[in-house]
PAZAPA-4460 file (N, C-alpha, C; in steps of 0.05 Angstrom, whole numbers, plus 32768, in hexadecimal, padded with zeros to 4 digits):
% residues 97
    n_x    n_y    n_z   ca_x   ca_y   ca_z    c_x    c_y    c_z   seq   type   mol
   7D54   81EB   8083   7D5D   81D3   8075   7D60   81BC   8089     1      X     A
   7D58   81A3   8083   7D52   818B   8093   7D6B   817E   8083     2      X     A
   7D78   8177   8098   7D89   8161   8091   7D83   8145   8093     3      X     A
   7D7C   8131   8085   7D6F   8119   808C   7D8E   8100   8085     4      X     A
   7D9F   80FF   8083   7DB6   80EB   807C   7DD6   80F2   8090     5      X     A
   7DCB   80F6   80AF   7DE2   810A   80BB   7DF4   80EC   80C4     6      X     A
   7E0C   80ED   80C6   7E1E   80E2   80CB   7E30   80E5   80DA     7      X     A
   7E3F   80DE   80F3   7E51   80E1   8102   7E66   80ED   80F9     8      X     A
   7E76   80F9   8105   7E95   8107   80FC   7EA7   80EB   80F2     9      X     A
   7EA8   80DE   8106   7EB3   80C7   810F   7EB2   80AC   80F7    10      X     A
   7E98   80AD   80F2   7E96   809F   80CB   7E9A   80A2   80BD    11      X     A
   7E99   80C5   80B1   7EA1   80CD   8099   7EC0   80CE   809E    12      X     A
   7ECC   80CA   80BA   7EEA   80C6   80A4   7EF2   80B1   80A7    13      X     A
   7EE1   809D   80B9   7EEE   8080   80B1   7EE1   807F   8093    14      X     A
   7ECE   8076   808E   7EC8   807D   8068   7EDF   808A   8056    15      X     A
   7EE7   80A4   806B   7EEF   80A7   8052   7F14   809D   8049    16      X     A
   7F1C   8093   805F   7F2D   8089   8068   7F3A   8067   8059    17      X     A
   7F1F   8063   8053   7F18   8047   804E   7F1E   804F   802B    18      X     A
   7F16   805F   8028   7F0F   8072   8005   7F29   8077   7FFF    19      X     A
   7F42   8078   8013   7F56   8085   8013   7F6B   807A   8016    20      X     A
   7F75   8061   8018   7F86   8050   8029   7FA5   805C   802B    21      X     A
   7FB3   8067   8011   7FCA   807C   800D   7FC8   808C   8022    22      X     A
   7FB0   8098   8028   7FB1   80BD   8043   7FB2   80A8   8064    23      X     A
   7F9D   8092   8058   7FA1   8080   8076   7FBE   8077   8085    24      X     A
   7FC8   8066   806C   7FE4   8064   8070   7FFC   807D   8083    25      X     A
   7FFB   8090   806E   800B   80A2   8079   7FFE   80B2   808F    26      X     A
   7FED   80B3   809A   7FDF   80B6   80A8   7FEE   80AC   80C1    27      X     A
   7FF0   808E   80C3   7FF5   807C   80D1   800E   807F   80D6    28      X     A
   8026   8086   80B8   8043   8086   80BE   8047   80A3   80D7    29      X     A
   8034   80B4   80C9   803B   80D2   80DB   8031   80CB   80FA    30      X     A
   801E   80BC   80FD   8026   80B4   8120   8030   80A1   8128    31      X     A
   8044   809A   811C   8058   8082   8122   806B   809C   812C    32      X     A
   806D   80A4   8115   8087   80BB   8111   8084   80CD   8131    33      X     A
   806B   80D7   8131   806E   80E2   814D   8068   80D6   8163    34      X     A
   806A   80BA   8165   806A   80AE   817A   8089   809E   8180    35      X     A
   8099   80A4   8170   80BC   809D   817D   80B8   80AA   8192    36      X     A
   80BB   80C7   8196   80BD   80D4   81AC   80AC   80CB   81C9    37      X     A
   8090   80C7   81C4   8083   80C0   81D2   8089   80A7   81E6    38      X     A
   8099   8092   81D1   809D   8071   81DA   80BC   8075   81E8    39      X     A
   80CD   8087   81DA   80E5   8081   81E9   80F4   8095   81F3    40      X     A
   80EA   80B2   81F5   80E9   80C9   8204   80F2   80E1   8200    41      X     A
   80F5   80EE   8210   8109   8110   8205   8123   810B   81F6    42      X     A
   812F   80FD   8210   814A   80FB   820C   8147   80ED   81ED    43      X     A
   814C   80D8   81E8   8148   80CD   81D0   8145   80DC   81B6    44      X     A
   8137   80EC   81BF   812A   8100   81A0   813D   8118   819E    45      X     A
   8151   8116   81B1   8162   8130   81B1   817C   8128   81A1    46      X     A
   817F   8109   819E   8191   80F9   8192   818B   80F4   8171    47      X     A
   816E   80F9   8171   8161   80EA   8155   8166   80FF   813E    48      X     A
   8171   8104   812A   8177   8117   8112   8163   8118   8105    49      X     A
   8157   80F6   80FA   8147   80FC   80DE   8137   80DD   80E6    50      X     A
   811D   80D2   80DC   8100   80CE   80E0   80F9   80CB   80C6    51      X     A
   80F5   80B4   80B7   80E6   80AC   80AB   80DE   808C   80A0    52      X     A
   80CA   808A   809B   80BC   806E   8082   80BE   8076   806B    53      X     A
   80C9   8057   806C   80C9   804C   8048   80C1   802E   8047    54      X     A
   80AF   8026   8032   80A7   8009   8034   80A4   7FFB   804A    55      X     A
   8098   8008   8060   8093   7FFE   8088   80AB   7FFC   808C    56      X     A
   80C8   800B   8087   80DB   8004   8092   80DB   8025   80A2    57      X     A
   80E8   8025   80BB   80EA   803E   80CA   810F   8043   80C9    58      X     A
   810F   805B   80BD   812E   8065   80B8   8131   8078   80CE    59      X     A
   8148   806B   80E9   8149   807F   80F9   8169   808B   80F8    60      X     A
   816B   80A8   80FE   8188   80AE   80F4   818F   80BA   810C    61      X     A
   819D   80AD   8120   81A9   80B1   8135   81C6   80C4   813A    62      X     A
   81C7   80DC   814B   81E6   80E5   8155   81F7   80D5   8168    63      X     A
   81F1   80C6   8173   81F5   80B3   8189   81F3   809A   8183    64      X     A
   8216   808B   817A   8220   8071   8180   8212   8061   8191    65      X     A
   8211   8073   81AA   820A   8059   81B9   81F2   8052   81BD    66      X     A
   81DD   8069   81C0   81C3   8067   81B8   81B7   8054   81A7    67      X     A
   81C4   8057   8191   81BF   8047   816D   81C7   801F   817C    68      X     A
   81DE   801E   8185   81E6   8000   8191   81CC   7FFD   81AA    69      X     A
   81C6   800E   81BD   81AB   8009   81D1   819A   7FFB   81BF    70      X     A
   8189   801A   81A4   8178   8008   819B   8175   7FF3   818D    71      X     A
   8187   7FED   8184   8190   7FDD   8169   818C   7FBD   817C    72      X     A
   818A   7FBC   8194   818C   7FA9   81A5   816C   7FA2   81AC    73      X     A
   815B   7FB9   81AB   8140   7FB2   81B4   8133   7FBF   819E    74      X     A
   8137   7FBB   8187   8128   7FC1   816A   8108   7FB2   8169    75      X     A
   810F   7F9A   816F   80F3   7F8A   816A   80D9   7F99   817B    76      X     A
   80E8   7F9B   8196   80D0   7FA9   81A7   80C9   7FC6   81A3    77      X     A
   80DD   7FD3   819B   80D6   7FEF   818D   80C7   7FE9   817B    78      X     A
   80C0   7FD7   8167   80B1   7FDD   8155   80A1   7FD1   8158    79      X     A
   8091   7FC1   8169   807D   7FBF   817E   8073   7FD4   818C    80      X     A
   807C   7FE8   8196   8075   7FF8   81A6   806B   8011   8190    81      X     A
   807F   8011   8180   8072   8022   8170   8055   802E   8158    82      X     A
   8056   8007   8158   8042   8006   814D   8027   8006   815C    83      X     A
   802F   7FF3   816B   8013   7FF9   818C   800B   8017   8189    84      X     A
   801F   802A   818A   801B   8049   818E   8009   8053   8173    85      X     A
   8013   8051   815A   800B   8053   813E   7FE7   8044   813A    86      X     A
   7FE4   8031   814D   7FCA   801D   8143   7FC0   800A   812E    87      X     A
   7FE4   8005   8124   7FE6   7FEE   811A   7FFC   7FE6   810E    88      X     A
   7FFB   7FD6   80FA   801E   7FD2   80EC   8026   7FDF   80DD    89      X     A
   8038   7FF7   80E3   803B   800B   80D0   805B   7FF8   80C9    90      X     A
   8063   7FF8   80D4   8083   7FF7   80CC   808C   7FD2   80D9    91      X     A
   809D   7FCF   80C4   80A6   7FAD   80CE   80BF   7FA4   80D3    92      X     A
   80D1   7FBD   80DD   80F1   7FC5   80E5   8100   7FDC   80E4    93      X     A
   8106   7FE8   80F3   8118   7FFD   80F8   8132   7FF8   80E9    94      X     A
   813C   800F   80DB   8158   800F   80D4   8167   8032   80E6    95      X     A
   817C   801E   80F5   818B   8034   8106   81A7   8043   80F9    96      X     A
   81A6   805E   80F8   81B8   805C   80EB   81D0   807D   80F1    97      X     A
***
């Protein structure tokens, strides 16, 4: 059997991605989600309880007072950084909590 219409890996899921924008999205939230750790480190993630999006807002639920006052101070650039990491605008403010 001759295949004559072959296509890259790499197209069919931007296609289908494009077909999809809901799987793209969360797609996008779930490597936001695992890129906290990545952007602000071990320590950090040993402090972090609970991780999630709602409407591009990022709900972070902190054990650590003082941690939560650190970030709460450099929010804007966290969510710069995080989205740099993600590959685009997933989220448009952190809530610390």
């Amino acid at each position: 059997m001759k295949r004559t219409q072959t296509q890259s890996l790499g197209n069919v899921l931007a296609e289908f991605m494009q077909e999809n924008p809901q799987l793209a999205e969360k797609l996008a939230e779930t490597r936001l989600i695992n890129a906290w750790e990545k952007v602000l480190g071990n320590l950090t993630m040993r402090y972090t309880t609970s991780l999630f999006i709602k409407n591009k807002v990022l709900y972070v639920k902190l054990s650590s007072s003082v941690l939560r006052s650190e970030l709460m101070m450099c929010r804007e650039q966290l969510v710069r950084n995080l989205n740099r990491e993600a590959g685009g605008e997933v989220i448009r403010d952190i809530v610390l909590s």
